[in-house]
N, C-alpha and C positions, 0 to 999 in steps of 0.2 A: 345395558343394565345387567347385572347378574347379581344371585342370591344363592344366599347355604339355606337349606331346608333341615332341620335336624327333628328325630321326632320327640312328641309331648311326650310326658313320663305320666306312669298312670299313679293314681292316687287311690292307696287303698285305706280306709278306715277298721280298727280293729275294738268292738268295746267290750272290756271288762265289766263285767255284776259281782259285787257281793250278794255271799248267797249266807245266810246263816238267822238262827235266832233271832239275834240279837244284830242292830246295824252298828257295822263297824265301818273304820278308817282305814281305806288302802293308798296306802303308800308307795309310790314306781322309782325305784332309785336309778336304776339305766334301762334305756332302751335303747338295740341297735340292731340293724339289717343290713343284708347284703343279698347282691342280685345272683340268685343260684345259677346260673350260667356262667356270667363274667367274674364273680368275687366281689366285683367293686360294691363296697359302703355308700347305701344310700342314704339319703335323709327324713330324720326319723323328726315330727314335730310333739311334745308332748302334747295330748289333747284334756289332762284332768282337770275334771269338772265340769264339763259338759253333758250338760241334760242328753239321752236319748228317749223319743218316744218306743214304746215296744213293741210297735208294728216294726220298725227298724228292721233291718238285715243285709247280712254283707252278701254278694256276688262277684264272679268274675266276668270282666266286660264281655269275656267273650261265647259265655253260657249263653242258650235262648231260651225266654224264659218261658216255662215249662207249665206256667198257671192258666192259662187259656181255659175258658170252660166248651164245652162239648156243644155246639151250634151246628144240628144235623138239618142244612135245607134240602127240602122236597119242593119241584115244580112238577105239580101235576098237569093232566094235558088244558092247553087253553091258551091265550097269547101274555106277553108279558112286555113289558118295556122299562129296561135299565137308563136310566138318567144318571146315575153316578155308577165306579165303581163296587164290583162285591168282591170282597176279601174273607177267605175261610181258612182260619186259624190250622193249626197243624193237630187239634185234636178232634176237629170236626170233618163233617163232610158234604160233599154236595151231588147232588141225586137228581137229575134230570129226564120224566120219566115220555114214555112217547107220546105224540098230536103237541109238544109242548114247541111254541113258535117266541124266542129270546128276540124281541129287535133292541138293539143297542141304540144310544144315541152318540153321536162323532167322536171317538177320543176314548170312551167307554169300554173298562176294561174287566177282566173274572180275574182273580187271582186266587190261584189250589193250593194252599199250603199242605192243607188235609188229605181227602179222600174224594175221587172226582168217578161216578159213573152213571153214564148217559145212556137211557135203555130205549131207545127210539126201535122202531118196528119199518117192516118196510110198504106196511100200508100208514103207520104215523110215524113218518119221522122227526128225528128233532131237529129244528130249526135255526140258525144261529145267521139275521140281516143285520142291516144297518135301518133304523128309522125312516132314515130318507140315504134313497142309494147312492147320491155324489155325500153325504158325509159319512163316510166311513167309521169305522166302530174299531176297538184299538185290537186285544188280544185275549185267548185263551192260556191263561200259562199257568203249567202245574210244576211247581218246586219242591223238592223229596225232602225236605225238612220232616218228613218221618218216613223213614225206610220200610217200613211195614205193608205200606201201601201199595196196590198196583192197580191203576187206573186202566177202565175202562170205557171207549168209545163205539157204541155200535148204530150204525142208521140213522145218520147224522149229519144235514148239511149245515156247509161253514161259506156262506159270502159276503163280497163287500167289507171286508174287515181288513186288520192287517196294519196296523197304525200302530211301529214303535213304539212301547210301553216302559216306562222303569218303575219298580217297588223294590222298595229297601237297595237299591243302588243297583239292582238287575237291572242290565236292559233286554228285554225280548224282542227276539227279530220276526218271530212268524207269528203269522194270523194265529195259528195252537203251537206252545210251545212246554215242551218239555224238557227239565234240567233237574240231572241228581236223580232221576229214579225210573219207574216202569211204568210201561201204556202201550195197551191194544188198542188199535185201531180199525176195525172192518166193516163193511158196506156203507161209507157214506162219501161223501162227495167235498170237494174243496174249489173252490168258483170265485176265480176274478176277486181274487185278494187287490187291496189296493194300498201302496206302498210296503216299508217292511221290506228285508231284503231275503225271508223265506213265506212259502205257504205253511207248511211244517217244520220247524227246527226243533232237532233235537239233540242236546249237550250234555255229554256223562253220563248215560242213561241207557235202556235196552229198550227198544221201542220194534214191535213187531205193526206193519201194516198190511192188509187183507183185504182185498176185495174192492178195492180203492178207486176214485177217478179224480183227478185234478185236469182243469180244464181252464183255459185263459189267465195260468197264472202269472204275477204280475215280474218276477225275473224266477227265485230258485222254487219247484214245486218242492221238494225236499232237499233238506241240509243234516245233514250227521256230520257232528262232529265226537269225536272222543267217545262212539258211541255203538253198540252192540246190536244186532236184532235183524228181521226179514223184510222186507222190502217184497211185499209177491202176488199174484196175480191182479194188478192193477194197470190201468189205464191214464194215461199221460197226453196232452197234446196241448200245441202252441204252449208251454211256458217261455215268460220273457228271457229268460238268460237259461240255467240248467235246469234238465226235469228230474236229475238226481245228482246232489254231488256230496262228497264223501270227504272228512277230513282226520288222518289217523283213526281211522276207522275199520271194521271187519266184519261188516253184514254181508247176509246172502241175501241176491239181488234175483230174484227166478220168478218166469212164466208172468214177464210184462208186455207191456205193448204202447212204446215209448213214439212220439211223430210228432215233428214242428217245432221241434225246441230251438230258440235264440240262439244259442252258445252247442253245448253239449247234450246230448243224451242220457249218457251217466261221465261224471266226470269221479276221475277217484288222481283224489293227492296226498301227499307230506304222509308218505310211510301209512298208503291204508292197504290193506290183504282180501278185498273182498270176492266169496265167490258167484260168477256173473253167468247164468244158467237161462238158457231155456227164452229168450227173450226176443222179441222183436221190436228192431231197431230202426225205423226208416225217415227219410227224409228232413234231418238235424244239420244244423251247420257240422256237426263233428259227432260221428256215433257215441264210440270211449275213446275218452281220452285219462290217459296215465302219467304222472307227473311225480318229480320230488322220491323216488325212491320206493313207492308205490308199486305191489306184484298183484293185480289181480289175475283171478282164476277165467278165463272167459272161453266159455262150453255151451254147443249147441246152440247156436243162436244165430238169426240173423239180420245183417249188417245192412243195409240195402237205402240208394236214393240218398245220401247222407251228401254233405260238400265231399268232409274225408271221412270215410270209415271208420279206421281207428291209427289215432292220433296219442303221440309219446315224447316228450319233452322235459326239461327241464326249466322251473319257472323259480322258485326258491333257493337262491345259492347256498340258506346253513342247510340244505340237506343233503347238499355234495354230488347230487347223482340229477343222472333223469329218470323216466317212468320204465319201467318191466311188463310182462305180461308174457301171457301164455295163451292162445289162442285154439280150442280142439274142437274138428265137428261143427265148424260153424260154414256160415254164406257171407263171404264178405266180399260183396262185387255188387259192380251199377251203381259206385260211388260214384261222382259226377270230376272231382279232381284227384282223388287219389284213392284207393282201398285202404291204405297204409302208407303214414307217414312219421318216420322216426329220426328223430334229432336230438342233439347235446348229450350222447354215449349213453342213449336210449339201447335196450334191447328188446328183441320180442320173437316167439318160436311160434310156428304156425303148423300144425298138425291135422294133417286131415281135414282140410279146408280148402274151401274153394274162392281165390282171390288171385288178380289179375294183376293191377297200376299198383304201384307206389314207389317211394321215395328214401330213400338216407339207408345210412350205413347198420349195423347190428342186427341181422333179419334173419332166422333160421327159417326152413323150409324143410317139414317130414312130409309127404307122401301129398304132397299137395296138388289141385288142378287148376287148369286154367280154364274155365268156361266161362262164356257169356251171358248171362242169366237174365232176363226180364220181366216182367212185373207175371207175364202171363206162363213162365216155367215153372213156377213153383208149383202148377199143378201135377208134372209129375210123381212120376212114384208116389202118387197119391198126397202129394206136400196140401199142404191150403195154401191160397193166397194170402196175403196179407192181409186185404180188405175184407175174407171172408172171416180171418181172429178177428178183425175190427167189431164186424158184427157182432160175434160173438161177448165179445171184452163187454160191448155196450148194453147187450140184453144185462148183464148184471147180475146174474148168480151162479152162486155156486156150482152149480147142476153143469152150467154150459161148461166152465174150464175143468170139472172131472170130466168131460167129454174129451177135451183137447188134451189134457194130461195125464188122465188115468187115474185121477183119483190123486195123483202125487207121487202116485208107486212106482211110477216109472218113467223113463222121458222120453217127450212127443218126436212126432218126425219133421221137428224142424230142420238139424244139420242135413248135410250132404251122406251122413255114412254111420253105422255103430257107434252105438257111446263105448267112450274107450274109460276104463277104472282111473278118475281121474288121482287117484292116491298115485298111481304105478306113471303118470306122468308128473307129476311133482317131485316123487323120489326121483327121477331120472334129471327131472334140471339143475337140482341140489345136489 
């Protein structure tokens, strides 16, 4: 069977008043149009004589309309339970202050059109269950249908949610999702999302997260797509598929602490730039992986316990290429099958790093070594173990990672050697 789809033509109404004195007779002797684009003469029907009431008024379909009145909710602290959706208008907003515990019931979703901030504490934080925890609760999702806005997330747990949502023909993939606009995210936690193909996704948007823990999530802990912002001092472990992946994207990814992930670590694809700083990376089916024409920046960090450490391919043919990357200052060894593995006219330079195995063709090699590293070397030179950041990452504030990082001012002694200006290695590959 086959069909022509052609599309509906819109229909506008246009109405004439006499305005005068006295009522008079109007008279329409031609009427004609044409479609400012094409030329072409459309059809014009006369409509005189037809009553209009005077609430009447004309629009274009694709204006939104702008009459919303101003519906500012406040939950102050205490428990609550949503049995349907709540939806807030784009001139309103929603205020969610701390001790305050949201249980949803199955399916049950928040929609932000407005202004969304959550001021949880971290002796009361906010709370976001499911009523009963095999029924899962659907989504948090905030849409920038006003630009004005920049949402805020602070001391906030989100579990048991995560249930595909659509409004107005969106569909939302994460448990919190953001599209179209701005959102901080710091100190709270995200837990055993249940389905949904992210914990957090965020589309079109600049979304900064801080201080973060995502733990048993159900495949992506985070998703950026077409999407700006920081990714940094958070906590990762067991997601079901990636704990970070990246699409056309150009966030700074720094002073994580990524282990267990399904799939990837950080995956970055389809032409995304990001730079990948300061991080610990262990025991992941694949550390980074870089795909589709994709350069990320990847400094000081390391690599460790991984299937392959870092992984470069080509998986989308319109992008013509495979993945790139620049590797400086890092530990990438004690992978279990490869340190590095590069395929389908992949490239990758590796600079003042220490890395052993790998595979395929395109591989530069500045000032690199070859040691054998295990879990209990990294105490030299004063390095920490992994498990002692673990520790760290999980006490939970701020205090601990300006210990490990300086405040931000400068970076830790995770690599093997000096940080090198990474501007003066960028102009060098270019």
């Amino acid at each position: 069977m086959s069909c022509v789809l052609e599309p509906s033509p819109l229909e506008y109404q246009f109405i004439v008043k006499y305005i005068g004195e006295e009522e008079g007779q109007l008279t329409i002797k031609n009427i004609s149009a044409s479609n400012s684009i094409t030329g072409d003469v459309t059809y014009v029907e006369d409509g005189v004589g037809i009553e209009v009431e005077q609430s009447e008024y004309s629009i274009h379909p694709w204006q939104i309309y702008d009459g919303y009145k101003a519906e500012n909710i406040v939950f102050e602290k205490g428990e609550y339970v949503l049995e349907e959706d709540l939806i807030i208008n784009k001139n309103s907003s929603l205020t969610i202050n701390s001790g305050v515990n949201l249980k949803l019931e199955e399916g049950v979703s928040i929609f932000v059109n407005g202004e969304l901030n959550i001021n949880g504490t971290v002796e009361e934080p906010v709370i976001f269950e499911a009523v009963t925890e095999d029924k899962p609760w659907g989504v948090l999702a905030l849409q920038g249908y006003n630009t004005d806005y920049e949402h805020q997330i602070s001391n906030t747990i989100f579990k048991n949610g995560g249930l595909e949502s659509r409004y107005e023909n969106t569909l939302y993939t994460g448990m919190v999702s953001a599209y179209n606009t701005r959102v901080t995210i710091e100190n709270s936690e995200f837990i055993s999302n249940v389905g949904g193909d992210d914990t957090f996704n965020g589309k079109n948007s600049y979304v900064h997260i801080n201080n973060c823990k995502f733990i048993d999530t159900f495949s992506d802990s985070i998703d950026f797509d077409y999407t700006e912002g920081i990714i940094e001092n958070s906590y990762f472990e067991n997601a079901g598929n990636d704990s970070i992946d990246i699409m056309t994207s150009t966030p700074t990814i720094r002073n994580n602490y990524i282990v267990g992930s399904g799939d990837k670590g950080i995956s970055v694809g389809e032409n995304s730039e990001p730079v990948i700083f300061n991080n610990i990376i262990i025991n992941n089916e694949i550390g980074i992986q870089s795909k589709d024409m994709s350069y990320p920046m990847i400094v000081n960090n390391i690599i460790y316990d991984n299937n392959v450490g870092i992984h470069l391919y080509k998986k989308n043919l319109r992008y013509g290429g495979g993945g790139q990357a620049v590797v400086v200052n890092s530990i990438v060894t004690g992978n279990k099958k490869y340190d590095y593995e590069c395929r389908d006219n992949s490239t990758v330079t590796f600079i003042n790093s220490n890395i052993i195995t790998g595979d395929g063709d395109g591989v530069d090699f500045i000032n690199v070594t070859e040691t054998n590293i295990n879990i209990n070397d990294f105490k030299q030179n004063n390095y920490m173990t992994p498990e002692t950041y673990k520790e760290l990452y999980l006490k939970g504030t701020i205090e601990h990672y300006d210990d490990i990082f300086g405040g931000g001012s400068r970076s830790a002694s995770i690599g093997l050697y000096e940080m090198i200006d990474m501007k003066e290695v960028h102009d060098e590959e270019h």
